[in-house]
PALUM-442480 format. One record per residue (C-alpha): residue number from 1; chain; x, y, z. Coordinates in nm, 2 decimals, padded with zeros to 4 digits. Layout:
<atoms>
<atom NUM "A" <X Y Z>>,
...
</atoms>
This chain:
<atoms>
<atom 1 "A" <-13.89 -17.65 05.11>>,
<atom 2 "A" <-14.15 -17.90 05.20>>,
<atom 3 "A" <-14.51 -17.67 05.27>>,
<atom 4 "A" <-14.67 -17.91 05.56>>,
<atom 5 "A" <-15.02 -17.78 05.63>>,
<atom 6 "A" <-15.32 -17.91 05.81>>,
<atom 7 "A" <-15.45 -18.07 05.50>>,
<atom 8 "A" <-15.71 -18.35 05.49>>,
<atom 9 "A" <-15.60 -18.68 05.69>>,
<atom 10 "A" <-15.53 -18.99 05.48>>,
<atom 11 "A" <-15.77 -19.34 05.59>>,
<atom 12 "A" <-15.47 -19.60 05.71>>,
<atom 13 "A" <-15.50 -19.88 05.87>>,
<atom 14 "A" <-15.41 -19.75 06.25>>,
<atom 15 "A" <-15.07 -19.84 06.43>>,
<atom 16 "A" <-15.08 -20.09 06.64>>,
<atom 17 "A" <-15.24 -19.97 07.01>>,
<atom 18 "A" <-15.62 -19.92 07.11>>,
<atom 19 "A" <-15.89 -19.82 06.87>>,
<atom 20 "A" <-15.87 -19.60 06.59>>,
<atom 21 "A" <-16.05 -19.30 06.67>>,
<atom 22 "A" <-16.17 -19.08 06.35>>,
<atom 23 "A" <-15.93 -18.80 06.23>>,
<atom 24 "A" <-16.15 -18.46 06.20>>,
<atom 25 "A" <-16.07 -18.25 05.88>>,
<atom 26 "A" <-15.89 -17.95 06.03>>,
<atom 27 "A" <-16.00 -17.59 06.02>>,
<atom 28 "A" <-15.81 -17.39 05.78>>,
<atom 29 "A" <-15.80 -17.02 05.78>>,
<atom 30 "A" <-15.97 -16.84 05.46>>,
<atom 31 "A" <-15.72 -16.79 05.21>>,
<atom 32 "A" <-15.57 -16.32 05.24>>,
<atom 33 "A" <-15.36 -16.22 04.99>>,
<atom 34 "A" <-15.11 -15.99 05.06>>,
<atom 35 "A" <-15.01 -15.75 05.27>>,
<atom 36 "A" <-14.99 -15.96 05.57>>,
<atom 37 "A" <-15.16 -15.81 05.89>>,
<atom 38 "A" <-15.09 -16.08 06.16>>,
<atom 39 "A" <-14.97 -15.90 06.48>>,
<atom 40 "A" <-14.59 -15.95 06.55>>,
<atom 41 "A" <-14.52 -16.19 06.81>>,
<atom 42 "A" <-14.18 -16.16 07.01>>,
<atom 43 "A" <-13.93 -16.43 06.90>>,
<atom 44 "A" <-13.91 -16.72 07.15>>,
<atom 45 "A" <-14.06 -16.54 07.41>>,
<atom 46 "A" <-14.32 -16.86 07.46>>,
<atom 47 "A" <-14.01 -17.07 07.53>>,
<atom 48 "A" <-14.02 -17.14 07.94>>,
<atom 49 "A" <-13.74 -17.28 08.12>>,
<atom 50 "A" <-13.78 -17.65 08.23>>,
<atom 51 "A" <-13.53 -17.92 08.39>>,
<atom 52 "A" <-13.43 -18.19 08.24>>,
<atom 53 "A" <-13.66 -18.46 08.45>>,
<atom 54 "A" <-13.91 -18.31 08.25>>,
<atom 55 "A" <-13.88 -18.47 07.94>>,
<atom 56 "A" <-14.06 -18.81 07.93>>,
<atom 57 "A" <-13.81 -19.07 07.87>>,
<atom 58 "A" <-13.53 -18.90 07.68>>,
<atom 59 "A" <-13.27 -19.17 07.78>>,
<atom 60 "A" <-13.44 -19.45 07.67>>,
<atom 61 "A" <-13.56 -19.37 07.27>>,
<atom 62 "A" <-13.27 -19.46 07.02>>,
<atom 63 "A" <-13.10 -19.11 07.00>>,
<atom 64 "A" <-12.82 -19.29 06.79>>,
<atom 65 "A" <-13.12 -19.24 06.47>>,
<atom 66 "A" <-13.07 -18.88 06.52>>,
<atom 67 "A" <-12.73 -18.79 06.56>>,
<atom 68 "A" <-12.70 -18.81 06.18>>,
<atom 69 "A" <-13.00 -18.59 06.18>>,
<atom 70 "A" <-12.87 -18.30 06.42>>,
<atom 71 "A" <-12.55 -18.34 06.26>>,
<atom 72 "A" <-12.69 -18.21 05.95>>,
<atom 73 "A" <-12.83 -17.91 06.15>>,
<atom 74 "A" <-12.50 -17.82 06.20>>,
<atom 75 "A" <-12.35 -17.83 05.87>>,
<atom 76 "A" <-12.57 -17.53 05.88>>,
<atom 77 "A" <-12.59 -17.41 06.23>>,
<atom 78 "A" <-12.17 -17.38 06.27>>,
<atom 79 "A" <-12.16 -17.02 06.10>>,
<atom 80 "A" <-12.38 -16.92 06.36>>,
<atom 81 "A" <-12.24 -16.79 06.65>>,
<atom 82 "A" <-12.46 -16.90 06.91>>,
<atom 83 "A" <-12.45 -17.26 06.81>>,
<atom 84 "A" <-12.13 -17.26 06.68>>,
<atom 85 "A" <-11.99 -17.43 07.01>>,
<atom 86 "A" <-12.18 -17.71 07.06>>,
<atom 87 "A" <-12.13 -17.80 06.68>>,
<atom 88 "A" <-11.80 -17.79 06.68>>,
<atom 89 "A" <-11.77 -18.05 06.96>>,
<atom 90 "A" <-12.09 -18.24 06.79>>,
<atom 91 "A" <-11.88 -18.30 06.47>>,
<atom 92 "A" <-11.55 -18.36 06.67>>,
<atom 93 "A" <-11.73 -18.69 06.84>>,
<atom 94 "A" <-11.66 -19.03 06.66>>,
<atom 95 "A" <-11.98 -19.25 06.65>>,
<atom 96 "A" <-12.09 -19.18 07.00>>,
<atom 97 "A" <-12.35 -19.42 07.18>>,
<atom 98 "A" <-12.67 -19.38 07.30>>,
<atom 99 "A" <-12.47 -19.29 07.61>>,
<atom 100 "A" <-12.19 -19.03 07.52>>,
<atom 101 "A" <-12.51 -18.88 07.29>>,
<atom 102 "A" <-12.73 -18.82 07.61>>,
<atom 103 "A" <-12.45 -18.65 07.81>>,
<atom 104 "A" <-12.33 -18.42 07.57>>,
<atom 105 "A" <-12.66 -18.31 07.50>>,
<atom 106 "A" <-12.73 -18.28 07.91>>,
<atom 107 "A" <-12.40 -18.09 07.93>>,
<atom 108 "A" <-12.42 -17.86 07.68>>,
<atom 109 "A" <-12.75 -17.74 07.62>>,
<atom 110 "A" <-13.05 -17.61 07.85>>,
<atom 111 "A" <-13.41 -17.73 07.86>>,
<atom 112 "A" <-13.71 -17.50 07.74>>,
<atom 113 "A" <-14.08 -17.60 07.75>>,
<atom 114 "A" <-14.23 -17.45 07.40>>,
<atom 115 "A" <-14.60 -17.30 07.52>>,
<atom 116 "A" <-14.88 -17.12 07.37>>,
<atom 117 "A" <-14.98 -16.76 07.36>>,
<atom 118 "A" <-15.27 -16.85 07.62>>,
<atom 119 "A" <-15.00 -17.03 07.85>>,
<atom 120 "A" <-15.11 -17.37 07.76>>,
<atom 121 "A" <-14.85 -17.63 07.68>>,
<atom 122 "A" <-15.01 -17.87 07.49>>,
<atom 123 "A" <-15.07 -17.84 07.06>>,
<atom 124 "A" <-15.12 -18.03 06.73>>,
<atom 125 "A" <-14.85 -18.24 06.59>>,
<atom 126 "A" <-14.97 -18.35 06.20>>,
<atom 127 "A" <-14.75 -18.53 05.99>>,
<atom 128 "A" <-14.64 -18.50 05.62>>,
<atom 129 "A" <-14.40 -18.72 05.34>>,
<atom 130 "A" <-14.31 -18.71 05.02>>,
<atom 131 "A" <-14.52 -18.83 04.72>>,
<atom 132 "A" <-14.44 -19.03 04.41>>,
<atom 133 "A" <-14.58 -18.95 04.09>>,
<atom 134 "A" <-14.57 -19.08 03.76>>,
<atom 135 "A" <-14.39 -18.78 03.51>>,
<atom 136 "A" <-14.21 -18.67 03.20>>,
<atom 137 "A" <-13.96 -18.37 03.08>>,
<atom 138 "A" <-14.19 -18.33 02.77>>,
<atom 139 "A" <-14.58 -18.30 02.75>>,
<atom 140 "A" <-14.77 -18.59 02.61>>,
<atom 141 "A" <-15.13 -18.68 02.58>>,
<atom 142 "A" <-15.10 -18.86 02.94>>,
<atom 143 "A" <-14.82 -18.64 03.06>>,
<atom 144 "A" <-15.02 -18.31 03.05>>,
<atom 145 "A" <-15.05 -18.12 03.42>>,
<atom 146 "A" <-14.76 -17.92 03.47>>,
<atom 147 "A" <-14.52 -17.85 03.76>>,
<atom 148 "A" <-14.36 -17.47 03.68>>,
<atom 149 "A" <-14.09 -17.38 03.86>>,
<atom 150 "A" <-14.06 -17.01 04.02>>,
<atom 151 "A" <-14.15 -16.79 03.80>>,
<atom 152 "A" <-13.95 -16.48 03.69>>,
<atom 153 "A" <-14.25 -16.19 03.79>>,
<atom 154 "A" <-14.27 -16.34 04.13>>,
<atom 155 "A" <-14.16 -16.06 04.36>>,
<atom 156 "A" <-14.13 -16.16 04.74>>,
<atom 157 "A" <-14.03 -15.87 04.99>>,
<atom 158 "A" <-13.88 -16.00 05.36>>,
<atom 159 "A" <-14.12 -15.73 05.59>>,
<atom 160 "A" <-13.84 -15.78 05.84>>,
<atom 161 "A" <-13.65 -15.61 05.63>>,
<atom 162 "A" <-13.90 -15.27 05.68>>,
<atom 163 "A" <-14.03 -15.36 05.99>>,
<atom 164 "A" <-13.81 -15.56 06.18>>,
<atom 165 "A" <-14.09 -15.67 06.48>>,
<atom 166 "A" <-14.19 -15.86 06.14>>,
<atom 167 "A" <-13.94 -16.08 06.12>>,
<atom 168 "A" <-14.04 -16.44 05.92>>,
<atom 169 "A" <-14.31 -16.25 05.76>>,
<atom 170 "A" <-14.28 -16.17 05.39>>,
<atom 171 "A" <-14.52 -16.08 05.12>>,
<atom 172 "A" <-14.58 -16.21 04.80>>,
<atom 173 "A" <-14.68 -16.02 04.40>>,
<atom 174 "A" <-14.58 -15.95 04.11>>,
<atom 175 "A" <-14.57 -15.55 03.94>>,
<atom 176 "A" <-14.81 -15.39 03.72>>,
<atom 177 "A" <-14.63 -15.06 03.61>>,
<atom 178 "A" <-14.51 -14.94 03.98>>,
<atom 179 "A" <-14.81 -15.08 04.19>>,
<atom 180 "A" <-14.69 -15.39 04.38>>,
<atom 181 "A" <-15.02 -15.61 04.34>>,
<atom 182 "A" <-15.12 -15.98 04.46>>,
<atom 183 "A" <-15.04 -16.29 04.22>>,
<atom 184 "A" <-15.16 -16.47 04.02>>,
<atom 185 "A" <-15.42 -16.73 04.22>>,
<atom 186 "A" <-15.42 -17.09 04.12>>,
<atom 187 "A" <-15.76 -17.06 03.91>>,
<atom 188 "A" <-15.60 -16.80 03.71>>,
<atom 189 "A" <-15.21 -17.03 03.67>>,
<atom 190 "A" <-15.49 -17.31 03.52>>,
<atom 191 "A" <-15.63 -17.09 03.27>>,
<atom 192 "A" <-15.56 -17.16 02.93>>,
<atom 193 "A" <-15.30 -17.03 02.80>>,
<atom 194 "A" <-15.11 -17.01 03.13>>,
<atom 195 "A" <-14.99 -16.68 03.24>>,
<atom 196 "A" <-14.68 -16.90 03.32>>,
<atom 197 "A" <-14.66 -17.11 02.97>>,
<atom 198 "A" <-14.31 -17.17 02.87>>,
<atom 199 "A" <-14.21 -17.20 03.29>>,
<atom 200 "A" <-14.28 -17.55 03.27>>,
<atom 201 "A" <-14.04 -17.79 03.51>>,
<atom 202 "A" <-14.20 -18.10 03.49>>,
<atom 203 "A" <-14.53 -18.28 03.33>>,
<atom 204 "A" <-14.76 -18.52 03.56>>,
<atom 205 "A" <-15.03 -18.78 03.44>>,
<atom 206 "A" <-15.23 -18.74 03.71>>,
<atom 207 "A" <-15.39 -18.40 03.84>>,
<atom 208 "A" <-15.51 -18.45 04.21>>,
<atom 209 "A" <-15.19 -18.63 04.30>>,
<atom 210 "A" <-15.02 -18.30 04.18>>,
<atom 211 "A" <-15.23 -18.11 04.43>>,
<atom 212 "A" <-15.13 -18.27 04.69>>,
<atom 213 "A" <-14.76 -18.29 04.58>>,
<atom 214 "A" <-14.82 -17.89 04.63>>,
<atom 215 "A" <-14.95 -17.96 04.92>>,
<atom 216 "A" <-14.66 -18.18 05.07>>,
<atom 217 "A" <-14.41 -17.93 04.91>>,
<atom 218 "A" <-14.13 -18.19 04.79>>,
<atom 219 "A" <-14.19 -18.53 04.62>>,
<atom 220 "A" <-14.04 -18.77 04.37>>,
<atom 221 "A" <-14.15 -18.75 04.01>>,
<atom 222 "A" <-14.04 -19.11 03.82>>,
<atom 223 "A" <-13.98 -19.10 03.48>>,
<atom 224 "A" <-14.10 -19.35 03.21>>,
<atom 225 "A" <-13.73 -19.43 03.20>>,
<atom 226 "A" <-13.68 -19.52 03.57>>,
<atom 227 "A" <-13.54 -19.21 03.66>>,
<atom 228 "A" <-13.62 -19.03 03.99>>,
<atom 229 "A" <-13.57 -18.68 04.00>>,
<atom 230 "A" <-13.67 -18.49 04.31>>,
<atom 231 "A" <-13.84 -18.21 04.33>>,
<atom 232 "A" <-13.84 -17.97 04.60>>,
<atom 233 "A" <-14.04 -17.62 04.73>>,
<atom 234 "A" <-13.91 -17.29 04.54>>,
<atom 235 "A" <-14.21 -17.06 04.63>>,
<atom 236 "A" <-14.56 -17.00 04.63>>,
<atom 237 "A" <-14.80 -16.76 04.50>>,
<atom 238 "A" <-14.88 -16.55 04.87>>,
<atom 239 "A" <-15.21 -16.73 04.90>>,
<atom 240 "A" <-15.35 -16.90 05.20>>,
<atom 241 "A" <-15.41 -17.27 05.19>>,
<atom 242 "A" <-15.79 -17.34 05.20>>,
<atom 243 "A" <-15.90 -17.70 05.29>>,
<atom 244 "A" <-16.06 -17.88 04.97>>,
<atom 245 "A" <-16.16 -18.13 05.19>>,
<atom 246 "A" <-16.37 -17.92 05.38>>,
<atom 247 "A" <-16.51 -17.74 05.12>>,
<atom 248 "A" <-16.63 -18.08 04.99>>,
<atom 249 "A" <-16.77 -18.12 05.37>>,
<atom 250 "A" <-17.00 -17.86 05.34>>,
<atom 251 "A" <-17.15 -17.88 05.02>>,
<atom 252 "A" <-17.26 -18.23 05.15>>,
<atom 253 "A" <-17.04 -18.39 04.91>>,
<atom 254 "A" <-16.84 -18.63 05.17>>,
<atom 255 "A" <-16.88 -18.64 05.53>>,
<atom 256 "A" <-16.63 -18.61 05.78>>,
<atom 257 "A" <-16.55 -18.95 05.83>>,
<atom 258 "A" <-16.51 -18.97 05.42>>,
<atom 259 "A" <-16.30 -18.66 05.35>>,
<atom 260 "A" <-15.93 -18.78 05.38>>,
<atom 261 "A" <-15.68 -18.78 05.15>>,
<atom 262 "A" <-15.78 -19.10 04.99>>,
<atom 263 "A" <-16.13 -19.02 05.01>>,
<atom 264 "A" <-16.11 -18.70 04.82>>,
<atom 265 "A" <-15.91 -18.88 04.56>>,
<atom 266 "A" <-16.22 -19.15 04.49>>,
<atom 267 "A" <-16.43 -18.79 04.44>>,
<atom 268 "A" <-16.21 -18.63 04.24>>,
<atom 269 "A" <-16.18 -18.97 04.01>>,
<atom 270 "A" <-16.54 -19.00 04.00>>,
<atom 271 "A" <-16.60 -18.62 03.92>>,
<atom 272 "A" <-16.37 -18.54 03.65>>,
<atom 273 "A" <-16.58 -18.26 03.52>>,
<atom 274 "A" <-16.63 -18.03 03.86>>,
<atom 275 "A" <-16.23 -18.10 03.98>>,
<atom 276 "A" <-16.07 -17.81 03.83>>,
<atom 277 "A" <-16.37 -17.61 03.97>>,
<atom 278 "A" <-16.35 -17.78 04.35>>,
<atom 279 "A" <-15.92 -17.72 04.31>>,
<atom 280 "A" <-15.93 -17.38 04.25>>,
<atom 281 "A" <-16.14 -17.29 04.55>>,
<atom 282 "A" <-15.78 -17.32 04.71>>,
<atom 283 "A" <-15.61 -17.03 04.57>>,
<atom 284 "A" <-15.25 -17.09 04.69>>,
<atom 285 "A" <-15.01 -17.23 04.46>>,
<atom 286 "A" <-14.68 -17.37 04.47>>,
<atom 287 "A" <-14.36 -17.39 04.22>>,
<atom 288 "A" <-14.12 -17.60 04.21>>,
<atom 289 "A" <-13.74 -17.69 04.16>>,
<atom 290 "A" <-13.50 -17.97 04.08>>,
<atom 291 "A" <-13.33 -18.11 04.32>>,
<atom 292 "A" <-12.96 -18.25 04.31>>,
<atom 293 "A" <-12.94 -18.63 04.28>>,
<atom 294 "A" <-12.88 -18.82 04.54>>,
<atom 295 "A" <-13.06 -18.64 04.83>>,
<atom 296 "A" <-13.09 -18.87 05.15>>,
<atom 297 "A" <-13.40 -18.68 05.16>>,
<atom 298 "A" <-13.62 -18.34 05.03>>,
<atom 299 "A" <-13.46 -17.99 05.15>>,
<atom 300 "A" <-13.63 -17.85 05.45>>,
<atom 301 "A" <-13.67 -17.51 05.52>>,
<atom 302 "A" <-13.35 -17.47 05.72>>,
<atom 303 "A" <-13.16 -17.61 05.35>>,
<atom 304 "A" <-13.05 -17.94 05.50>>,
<atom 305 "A" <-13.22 -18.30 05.35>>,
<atom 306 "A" <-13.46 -18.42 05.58>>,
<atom 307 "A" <-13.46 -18.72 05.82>>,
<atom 308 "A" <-13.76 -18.99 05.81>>,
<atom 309 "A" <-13.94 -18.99 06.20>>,
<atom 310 "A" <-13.64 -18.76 06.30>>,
<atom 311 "A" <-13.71 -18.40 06.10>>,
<atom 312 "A" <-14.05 -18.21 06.20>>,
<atom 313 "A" <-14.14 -17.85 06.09>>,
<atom 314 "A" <-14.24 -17.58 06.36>>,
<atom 315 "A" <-14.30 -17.18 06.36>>,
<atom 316 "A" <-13.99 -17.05 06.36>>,
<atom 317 "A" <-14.11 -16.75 06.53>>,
<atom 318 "A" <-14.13 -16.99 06.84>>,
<atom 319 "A" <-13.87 -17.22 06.79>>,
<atom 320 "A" <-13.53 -17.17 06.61>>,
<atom 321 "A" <-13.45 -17.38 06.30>>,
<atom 322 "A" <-13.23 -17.61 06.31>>,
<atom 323 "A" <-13.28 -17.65 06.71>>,
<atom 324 "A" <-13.28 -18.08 06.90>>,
<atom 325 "A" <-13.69 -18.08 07.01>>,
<atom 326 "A" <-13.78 -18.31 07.23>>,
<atom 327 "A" <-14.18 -18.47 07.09>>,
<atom 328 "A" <-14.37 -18.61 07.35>>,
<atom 329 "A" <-14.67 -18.73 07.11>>,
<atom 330 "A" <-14.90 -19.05 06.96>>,
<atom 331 "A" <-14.86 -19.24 06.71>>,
<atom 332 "A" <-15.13 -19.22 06.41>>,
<atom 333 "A" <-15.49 -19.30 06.56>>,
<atom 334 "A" <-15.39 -19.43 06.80>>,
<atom 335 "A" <-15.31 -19.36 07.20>>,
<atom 336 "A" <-14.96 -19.53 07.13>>,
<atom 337 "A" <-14.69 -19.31 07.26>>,
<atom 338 "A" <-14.48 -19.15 07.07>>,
<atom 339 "A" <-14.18 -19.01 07.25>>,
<atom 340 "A" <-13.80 -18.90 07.07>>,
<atom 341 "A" <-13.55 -18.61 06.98>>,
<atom 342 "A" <-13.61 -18.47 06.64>>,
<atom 343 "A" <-13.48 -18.17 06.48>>,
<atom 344 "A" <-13.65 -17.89 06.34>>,
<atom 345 "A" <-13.55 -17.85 06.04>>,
<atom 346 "A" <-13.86 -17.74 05.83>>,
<atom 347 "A" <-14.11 -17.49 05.82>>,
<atom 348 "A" <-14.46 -17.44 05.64>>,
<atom 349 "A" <-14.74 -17.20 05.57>>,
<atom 350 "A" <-14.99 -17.38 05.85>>,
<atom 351 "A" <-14.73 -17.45 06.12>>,
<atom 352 "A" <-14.81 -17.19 06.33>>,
<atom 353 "A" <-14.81 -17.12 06.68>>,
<atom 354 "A" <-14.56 -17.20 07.00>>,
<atom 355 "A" <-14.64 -17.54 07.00>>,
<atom 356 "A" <-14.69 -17.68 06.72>>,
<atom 357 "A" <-14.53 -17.97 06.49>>,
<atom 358 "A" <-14.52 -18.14 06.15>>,
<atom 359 "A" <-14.34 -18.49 06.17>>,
<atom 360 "A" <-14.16 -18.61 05.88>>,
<atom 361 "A" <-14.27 -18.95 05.77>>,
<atom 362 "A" <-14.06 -19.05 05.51>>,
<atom 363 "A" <-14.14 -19.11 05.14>>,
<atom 364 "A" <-14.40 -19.34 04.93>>,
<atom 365 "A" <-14.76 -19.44 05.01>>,
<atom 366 "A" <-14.71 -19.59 05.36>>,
<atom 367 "A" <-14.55 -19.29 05.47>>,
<atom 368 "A" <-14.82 -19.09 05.30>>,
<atom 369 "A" <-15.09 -19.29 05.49>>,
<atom 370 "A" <-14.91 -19.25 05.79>>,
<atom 371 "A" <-14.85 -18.87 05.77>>,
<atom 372 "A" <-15.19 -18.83 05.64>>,
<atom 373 "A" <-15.36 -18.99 05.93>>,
<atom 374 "A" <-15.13 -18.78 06.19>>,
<atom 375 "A" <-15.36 -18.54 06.44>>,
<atom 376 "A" <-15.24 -18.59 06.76>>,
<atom 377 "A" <-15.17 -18.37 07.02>>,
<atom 378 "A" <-14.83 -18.35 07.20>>,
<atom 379 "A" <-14.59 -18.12 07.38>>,
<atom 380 "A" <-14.23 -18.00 07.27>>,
<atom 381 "A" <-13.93 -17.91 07.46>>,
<atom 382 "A" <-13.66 -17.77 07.28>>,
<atom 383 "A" <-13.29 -17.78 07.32>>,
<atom 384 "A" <-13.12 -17.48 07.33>>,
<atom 385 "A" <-12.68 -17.40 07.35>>,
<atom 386 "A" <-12.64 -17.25 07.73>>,
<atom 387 "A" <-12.68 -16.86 07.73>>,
<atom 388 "A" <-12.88 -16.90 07.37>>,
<atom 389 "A" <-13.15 -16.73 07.57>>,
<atom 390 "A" <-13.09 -16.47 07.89>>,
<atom 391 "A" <-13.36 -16.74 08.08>>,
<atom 392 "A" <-13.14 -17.02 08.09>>,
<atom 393 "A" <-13.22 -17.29 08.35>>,
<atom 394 "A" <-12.92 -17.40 08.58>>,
<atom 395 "A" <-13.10 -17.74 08.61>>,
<atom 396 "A" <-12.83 -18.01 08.47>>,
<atom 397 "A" <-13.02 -18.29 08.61>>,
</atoms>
């Protein structure tokens, strides 16, 4: 499962549309290990009823690019009762248009404006990709960072499970005799020996670019050999995500302007000796699995591949998974609109909030520069099977 954050923005060259305007490095919150103390926030009760005429241009983006997209939703969605309707008839329909796409959508589904606690209807929309990196099966003098995969002590507890107002909250540690206590953080995993040696999935040559593979959640490690063997999110330690980035602000180290992805890479290349030191001031960690071959694309949250420019991740407390969500955003610095059904499909630690998005890119550097770069605000309306919710709009327009 990809874990998109609000991680430094990566320096690109800005989409075409007026001037780049600089990407701030985003606040993070300080990372809490577990139990988790975050009040409980009614499911979808920030979801609003709206009409139809109020999504900007919905007829005129390609929604042919994500039929395929919402049909893999419902590969999922089916066994679920409430959407089990308008999946059967999705999967029923050979190759519709543009056209016969719009009006089943405007038949069968109802319009709901996603807000904030606080009323507002406007939020941050990042983006995130998947990385290449250079890797082995074995560990070699250039091969020598390890990816581990989930490792057998982890113990995650669902709270919804206890406490049922907690529902998408879970906590995260591992047993020492009968006391439940946090896990291992990322400075002790890079001690030597490992509390995880012999958990070993994967070997990378290059440190900092496995960071941010963590970061991303899912990427595309390429063996010596040419193989290409995806990797994808199996867990994490229970940690918070804290911004190296800023961190590397304030010790006066890079300035704003500097600290993107690409910038923090030229520090980390030119400061070998304080790296491990700077990357363990981020205390979450994540592990790792194998993916099958042949993925169209990483596993999102929801357990479906995901969809370049057509799968975003959002808080699922807010917004169900696997729902259509209309993005009313910009493109990458720049005041370019950008305006189309996705699918959300995907979840992750920083996604948080009613109206809030991370956009799927794609894989490889450009998408990396692209998702990297991504700070924009937007607006979301999501799509939701009539009677899903007891406010449904009888708008049809």
């Amino acid at each position: 499962m990809p874990v998109p954050c609000d991680c430094p923005p990566v320096s690109q060259p800005p989409v075409p549309g007026p001037a780049p305007v600089p990407t701030p490095v985003p606040e993070t919150p300080k990372p809490a290990p577990p139990p988790v103390t975050t009040e409980p926030v009614a499911q979808y009760s920030q979801l609003q009823p709206a009409g139809w005429d109020a999504l900007p241009g919905f007829e005129q983006g390609d929604l042919g690019q994500v039929w395929s997209a919402w049909l893999q939703s419902c590969s999922t969605l089916i066994k679920q009762p409430q959407w089990q309707q308008v999946c059967s008839i999705a999967t029923q329909l050979d190759a519709p248009d543009g056209r016969a796409i719009a009006a089943y959508f405007r038949q069968h589904f109802a319009v709901y404006q996603a807000t904030n606690a606080d009323g507002s209807d406007s939020g941050m929309v990042t983006g995130y990709y998947q990385p290449l990196l250079r890797g082995s099966r074995t560990p070699t003098a250039k091969y020598r960072y390890p990816l581990y995969s989930q490792p057998g002590d982890l113990i995650s507890v669902e709270l919804a499970e206890l406490y049922p107002e907690l529902a998408h909250k879970r906590i995260r540690g591992r047993l020492v005799g009968q006391k439940l206590v946090p896990y291992y953080s990322r400075g002790e995993i890079e001690t030597q020996p490992s509390p995880l040696q012999g958990q070993e999935l994967l070997w990378v040559d290059d440190i900092i670019d496995l960071f941010f593979l963590q970061i991303q959640g899912s990427g595309i490690i390429v063996l010596e050999s040419g193989e290409r063997i995806q990797v994808g999110y199996a867990d994490h330690n229970g940690y918070g995500y804290r911004s190296i980035g800023r961190e590397l602000v304030d010790r006066g180290e890079l300035t704003l302007d500097e600290a993107s992805m690409q910038g923090i890479k030229r520090w980390a290349r030119s400061h070998p000796a304080q790296l491990r030191e700077l990357l363990n001031t981020n205390p979450g960690y994540v592990f790792f699995r194998e993916l099958p071959a042949g993925l169209p694309g990483p596993l999102g949250a929801l357990g479906v591949p995901l969809t370049a420019e057509r799968s975003i991740a959002v808080d699922p407390r807010h917004i169900p998974l696997g729902a259509p969500v209309f993005l009313d955003t910009t493109y990458p610095n720049s005041r370019t609109p950008l305006q189309r059904l996705v699918v959300a499909q995907d979840t992750g630690g920083a996604i948080k909030g009613g109206v809030r998005a991370d956009f799927y890119w794609g894989a490889g550097d450009t998408a990396g520069q692209r998702a990297g770069a991504m700070k924009q605000t937007g607006r979301m309306w999501v799509l939701l099977p009539r009677g899903f919710l007891p406010t449904d709009p009888v708008d049809v327009k």
